[in-house]
N, C-alpha and C positions, 0 to 999 in steps of 0.2 A: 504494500500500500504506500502510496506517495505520502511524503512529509509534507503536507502541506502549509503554508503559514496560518495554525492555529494561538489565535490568543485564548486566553483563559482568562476571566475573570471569577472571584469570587463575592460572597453577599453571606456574612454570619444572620442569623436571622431565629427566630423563638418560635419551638416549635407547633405554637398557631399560628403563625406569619409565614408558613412553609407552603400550605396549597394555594395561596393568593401570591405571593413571590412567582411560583412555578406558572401561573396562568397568566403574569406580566409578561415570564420572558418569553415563554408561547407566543404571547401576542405580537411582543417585538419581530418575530421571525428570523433572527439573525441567528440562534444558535444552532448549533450542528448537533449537538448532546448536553443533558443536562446531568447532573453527579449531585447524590445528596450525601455528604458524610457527617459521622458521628463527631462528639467534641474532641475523640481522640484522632480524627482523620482518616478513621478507618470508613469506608463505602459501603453503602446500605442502600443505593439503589442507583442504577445506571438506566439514565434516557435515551435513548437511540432518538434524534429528530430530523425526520424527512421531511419532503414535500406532501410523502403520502401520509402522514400522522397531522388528520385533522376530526375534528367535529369528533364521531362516533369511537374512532379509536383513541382518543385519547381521554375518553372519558373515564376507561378502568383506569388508566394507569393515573388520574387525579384522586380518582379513590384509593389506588394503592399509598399514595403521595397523604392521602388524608390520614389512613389508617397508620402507617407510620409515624407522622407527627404528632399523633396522639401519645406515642410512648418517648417523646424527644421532649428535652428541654429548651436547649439550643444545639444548631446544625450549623453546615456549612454548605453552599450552594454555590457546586463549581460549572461555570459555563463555558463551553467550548464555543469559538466565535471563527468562522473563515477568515 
């Protein structure tokens, strides 16, 4: 796979502020992938985002986003950007 110039940005954020964060950068459209990790850094759930993840399918995966943040205090939300 090409290396291509990805930026990474991150956003620490509480873990009620995690499915409305997540529906921001969706909206923005610019990431490529989204990474939710624990306070220790460790990854607890990876976003794959295409063209084709919209409406319908991403609607489990808000809920998996939901049902997780219920057991987080604070996370970290790493964005993969072209």
């Amino acid at each position: 796979m090409e290396n291509e110039n990805i930026k990474k940005e991150e956003f620490r954020v509480s873990g009620e502020d995690v499915v409305a964060k997540v529906k921001e950068i969706v909206r923005e459209g610019h990431a490529r992938r989204i990474i939710i990790e624990n306070e220790k850094g460790e990854e607890l759930l990876v976003i794959p985002l295409t063209i084709a993840v919209v409406g319908t399918v991403l609607a489990p995966v808000l809920a998996a986003v939901g049902v997780l943040a219920a057991f987080l205090t604070k996370c970290t939300i790493v964005v993969e950007k072209k």
